[in-house]
C-alpha positions in Angstrom: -63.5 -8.3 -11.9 -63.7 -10.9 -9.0 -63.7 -10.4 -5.8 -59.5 -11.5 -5.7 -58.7 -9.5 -8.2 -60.8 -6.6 -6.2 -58.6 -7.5 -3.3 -55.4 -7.3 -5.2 -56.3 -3.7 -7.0 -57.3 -2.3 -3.3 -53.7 -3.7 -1.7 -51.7 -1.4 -4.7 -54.0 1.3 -4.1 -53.2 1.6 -0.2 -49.5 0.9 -1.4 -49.7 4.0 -3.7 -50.9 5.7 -0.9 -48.4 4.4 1.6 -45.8 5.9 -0.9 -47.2 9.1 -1.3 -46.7 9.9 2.7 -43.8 7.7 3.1 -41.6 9.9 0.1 -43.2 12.9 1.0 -41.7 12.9 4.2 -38.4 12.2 2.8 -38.8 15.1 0.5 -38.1 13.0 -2.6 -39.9 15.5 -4.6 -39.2 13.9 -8.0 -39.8 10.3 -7.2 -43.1 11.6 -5.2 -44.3 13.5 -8.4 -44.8 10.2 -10.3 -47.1 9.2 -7.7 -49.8 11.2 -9.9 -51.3 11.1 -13.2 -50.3 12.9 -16.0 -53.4 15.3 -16.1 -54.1 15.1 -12.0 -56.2 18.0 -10.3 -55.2 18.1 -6.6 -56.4 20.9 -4.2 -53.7 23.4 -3.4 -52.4 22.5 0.5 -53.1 25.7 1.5 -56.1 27.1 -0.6 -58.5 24.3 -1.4 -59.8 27.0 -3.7 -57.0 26.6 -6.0 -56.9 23.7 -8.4 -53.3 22.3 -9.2 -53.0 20.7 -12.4 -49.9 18.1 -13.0 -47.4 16.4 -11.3 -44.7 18.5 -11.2 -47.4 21.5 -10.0 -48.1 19.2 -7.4 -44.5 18.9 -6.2 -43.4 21.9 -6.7 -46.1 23.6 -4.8 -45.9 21.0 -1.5 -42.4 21.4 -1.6 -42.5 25.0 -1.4 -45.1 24.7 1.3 -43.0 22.7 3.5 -39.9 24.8 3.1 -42.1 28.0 3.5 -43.4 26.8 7.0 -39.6 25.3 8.1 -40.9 21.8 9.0 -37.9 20.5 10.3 -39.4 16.4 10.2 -42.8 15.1 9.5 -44.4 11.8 10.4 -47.8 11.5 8.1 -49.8 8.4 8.7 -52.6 7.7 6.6 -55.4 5.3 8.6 -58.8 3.8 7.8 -58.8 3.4 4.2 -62.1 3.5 2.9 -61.9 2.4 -1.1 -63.9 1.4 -4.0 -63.1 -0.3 -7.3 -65.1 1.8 -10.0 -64.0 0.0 -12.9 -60.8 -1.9 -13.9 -58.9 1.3 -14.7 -60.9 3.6 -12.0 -61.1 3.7 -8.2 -62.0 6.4 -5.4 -61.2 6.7 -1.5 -60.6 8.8 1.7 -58.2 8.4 4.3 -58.2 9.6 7.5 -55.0 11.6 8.4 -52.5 12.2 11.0 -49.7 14.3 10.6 -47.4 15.2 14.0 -44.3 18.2 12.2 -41.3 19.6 14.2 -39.9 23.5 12.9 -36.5 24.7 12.8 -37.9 27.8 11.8 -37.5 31.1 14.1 -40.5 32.3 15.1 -42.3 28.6 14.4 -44.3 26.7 16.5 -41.8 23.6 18.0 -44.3 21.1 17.3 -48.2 20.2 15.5 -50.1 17.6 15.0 -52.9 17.6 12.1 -56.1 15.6 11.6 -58.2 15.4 8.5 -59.2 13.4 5.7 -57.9 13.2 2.2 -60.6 12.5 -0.6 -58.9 10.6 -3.9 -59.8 9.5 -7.1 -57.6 6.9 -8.7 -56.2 5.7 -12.7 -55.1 2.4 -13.6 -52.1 3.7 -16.3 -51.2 1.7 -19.3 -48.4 0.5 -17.7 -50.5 -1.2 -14.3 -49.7 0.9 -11.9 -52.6 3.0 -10.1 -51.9 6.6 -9.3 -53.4 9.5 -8.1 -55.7 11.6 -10.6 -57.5 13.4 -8.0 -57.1 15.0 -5.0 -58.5 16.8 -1.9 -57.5 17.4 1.5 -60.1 18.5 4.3 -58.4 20.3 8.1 -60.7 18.8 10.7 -58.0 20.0 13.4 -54.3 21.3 13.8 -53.0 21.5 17.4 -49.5 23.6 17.5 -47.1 24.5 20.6 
């Protein structure tokens, strides 16, 4: 692969990724779910212990979580993309994270703001779109009032 074709893979993988905060905001659960491969493992949001296997596992699970905590709006915003082409079907990164939530919840904080870093593997499909195979999320900080 040369090094415009590198170029081009690396802009659709930080537009994959730009997608997968941008709809998961807007809870669009189902359109956010084909974001991932068939056979994706990705890091329960709350127990990096547990392994979540499939899209709609993925969904269903961060969709839970976010009703379960009563985050009224989220802003996430993924920064400083740090990628690499494997092969022409294969591709890993991390991104730096910064989520700022509101609750509606009684009892919930009013407001937090949470740093980290996502850890991803990427797959070319069939059809030439890259999604996310793998997935992991590391807390470095959550501030909350």
């Amino acid at each position: 692969m040369d090094r415009v074709d590198q170029l081009w893979e690396l802009e659709q993988i930080k537009r994959l990724k730009s997608r997968y905060y941008r709809l998961q905001d807007q809870n669009r659960w189902e359109d956010w779910s084909q974001l991932f491969t068939e056979d994706c493992e990705v890091a329960d949001p709350r127990d990096p212990a547990v392994t979540l296997h499939g899209p709609q596992a993925v969904a269903e699970r961060t969709a839970a979580v976010v009703q379960s905590a009563g985050a009224a709006n989220r802003a996430h915003r993924g920064t400083m993309p740090d990628l690499e082409i494997i092969d022409e079907q294969t591709a890993r990164g991390t991104w730096a994270l910064h989520c700022a939530s509101t609750f509606d919840k009684p009892g919930a904080p009013d407001f937090a703001l949470i740093y980290g870093y996502y850890t991803d593997e990427y797959r070319k499909g069939a059809d030439g779109q890259w999604r996310i195979s793998r997935m992991r999320y590391e807390n470095d900080m959550t501030v909350m009032a």
